[in-house]
N, C-alpha and C positions, 0 to 999 in steps of 0.2 A: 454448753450444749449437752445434749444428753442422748444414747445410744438404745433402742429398739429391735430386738431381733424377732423374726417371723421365718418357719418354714413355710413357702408358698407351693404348691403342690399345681400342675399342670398337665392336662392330656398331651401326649405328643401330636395326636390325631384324634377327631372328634369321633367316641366312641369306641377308644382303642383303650383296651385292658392296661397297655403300661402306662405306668406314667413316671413323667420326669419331676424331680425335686429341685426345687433349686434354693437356695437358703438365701434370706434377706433380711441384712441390717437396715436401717435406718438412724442417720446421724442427724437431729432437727434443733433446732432454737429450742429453747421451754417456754412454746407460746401455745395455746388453743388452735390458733389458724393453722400450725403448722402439723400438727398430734392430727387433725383432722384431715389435710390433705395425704399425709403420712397412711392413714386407716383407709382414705379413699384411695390411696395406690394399691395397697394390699388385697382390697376387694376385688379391682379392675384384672389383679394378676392371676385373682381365681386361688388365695391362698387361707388359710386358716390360721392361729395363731398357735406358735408351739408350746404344749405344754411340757414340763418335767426337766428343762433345760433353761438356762438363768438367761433372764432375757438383756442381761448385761455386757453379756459375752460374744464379741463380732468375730473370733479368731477364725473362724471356720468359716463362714459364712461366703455362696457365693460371691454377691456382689451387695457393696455400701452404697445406699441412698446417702446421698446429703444435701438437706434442704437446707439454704442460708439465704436472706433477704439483701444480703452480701458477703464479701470473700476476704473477710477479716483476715488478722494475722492471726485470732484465736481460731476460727477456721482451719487455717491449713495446717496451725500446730496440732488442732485436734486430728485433722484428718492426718499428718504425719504419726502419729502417736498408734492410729489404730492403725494403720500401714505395718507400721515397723512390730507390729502383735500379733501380726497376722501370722496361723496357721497352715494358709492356703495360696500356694506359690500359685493358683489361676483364678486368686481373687482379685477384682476389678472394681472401681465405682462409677457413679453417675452422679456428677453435681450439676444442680438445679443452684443457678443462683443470678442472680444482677450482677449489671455491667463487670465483664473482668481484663483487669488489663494486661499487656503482654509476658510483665514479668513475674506476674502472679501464674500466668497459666504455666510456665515450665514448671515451678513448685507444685502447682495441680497436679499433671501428669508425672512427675515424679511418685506421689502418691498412690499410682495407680490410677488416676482416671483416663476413662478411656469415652466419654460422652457427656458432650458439655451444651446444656437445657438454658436458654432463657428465661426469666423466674416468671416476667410476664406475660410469655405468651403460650402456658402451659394449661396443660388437664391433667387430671390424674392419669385420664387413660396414655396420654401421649408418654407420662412419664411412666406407668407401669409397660410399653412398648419399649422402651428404649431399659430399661431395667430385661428384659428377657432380649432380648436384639446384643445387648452387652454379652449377656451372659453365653451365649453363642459364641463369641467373640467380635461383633462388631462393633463399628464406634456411629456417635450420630453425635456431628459436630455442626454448626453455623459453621455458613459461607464467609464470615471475619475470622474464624477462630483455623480455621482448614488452611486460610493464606498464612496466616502468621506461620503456624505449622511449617508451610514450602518454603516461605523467606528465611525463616529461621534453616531448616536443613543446605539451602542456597548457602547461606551467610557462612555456615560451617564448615562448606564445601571449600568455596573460595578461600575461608584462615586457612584451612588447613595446606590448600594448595600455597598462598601467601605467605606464612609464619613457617610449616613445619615441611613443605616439601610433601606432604601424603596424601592419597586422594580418600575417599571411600573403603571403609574395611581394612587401613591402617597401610594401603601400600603404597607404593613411593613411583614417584612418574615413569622410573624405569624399568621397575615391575610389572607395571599397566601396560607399558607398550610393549611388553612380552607377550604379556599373557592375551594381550589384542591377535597380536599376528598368529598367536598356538590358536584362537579362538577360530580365526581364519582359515587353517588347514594345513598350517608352516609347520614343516620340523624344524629341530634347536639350526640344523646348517641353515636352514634358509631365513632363519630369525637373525643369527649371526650376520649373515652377510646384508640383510635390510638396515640392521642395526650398526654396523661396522665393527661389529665384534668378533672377539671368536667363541668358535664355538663352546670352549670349555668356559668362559663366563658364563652365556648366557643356560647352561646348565646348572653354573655354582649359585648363579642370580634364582632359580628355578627351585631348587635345592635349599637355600636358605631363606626364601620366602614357606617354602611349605613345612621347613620345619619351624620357621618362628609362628606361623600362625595355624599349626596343627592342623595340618592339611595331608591327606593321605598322597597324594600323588598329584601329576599336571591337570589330569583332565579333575581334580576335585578343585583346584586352583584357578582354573577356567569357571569352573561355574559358580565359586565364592567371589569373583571379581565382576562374575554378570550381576550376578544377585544383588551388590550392594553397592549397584550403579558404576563402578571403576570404569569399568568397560564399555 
């Protein structure tokens, strides 16, 4: 495969003096069809090609197209490789490719990707949409690839409840029903007595969850347990 870089240059608003930059690689086959669709995404983005800067070099660059007619192993090792080169801890990509299957996609988004295209049922424009929709931070995924996603987070949930005793966010079932009832309006006494405990546990329980997981105090411990579903 071979690597592509483009600064694409965008209005933010039509007519408005600023404008936003966003830099784009392109990771493609060395095929004609694919150089081609490649240049017709670059047009659709509204961008120009940069000069004075090596057009070999994706380290910076906001986000990696990768055009592949499939999702090889030299694929993902290419796409790991330029992952792991990267300059740019809010770079992201966008694979465009045929059928992928479940265990291929976690290595995907390991990657970094964060919007996963159909190879047949695309346009440039749709792909230079989801190339700037990325680069904003959103994802634009198939209705197969979003499930996999939930099941996959599910399946996690439940090991982790099964095997290791912890829910979401690394805390453990007796942490979570702390931090439920503190969520609720409970002080440590009334947590205590709901729980059957006393009260100097359920402060030590309190106390050494927020220093294992760097947590400033109760109420920052409450809303790290909502955030990442425990709660």
């Amino acid at each position: 495969m071979s690597m592509t870089r483009y600064d694409t240059v965008r209005p933010e608003v039509a007519g408005a003096e600023t404008r936003r930059v966003v830099t784009l690689s392109v990771l493609t086959s060395d095929n004609d069809a694919d150089a081609r669709l490649a240049a017709a995404v670059r047009d659709h983005v509204g961008s120009t090609p940069e000069t004075g800067t090596s057009l070999a070099d994706p380290r910076d660059s906001d986000v990696i197209l990768v055009l592949a007619r499939t999702l090889t192993e030299e694929v993902l090792a290419e796409m790991s490789a330029v992952a792991d080169g990267s300059d740019n801890p809010a770079q992201c990509m966008v694979l465009v490719t045929g059928p992928i299957r479940e265990h291929q996609l976690a290595r995907a988004i390991a990657c970094g990707v964060v919007s996963i295209l159909p190879r047949h049922a695309i346009t440039p424009r749709t792909i230079a949409q989801a190339v700037l929709a990325s680069s904003r931070g959103r994802s634009i995924l198939s209705d197969h690839v979003t499930r996999w996603l939930i099941d996959g987070a599910r399946a996690n949930h439940a090991l982790m409840r099964s095997e290791f005793g912890l829910l979401p966010g690394g805390l453990t079932v007796r942490e979570a029903e702390v931090l439920r009832l503190l969520a609720d309006g409970q002080d440590t006494g009334e947590v205590a007595e709901r729980l059957h405990y006393s009260e100097r546990t359920i402060k030590k329980i309190i106390q050494d969850l927020t220093s294992r997981l760097n947590l400033r105090n109760r109420a920052h411990a409450v809303s790290y347990a909502l955030r990442a579903g425990a709660i």
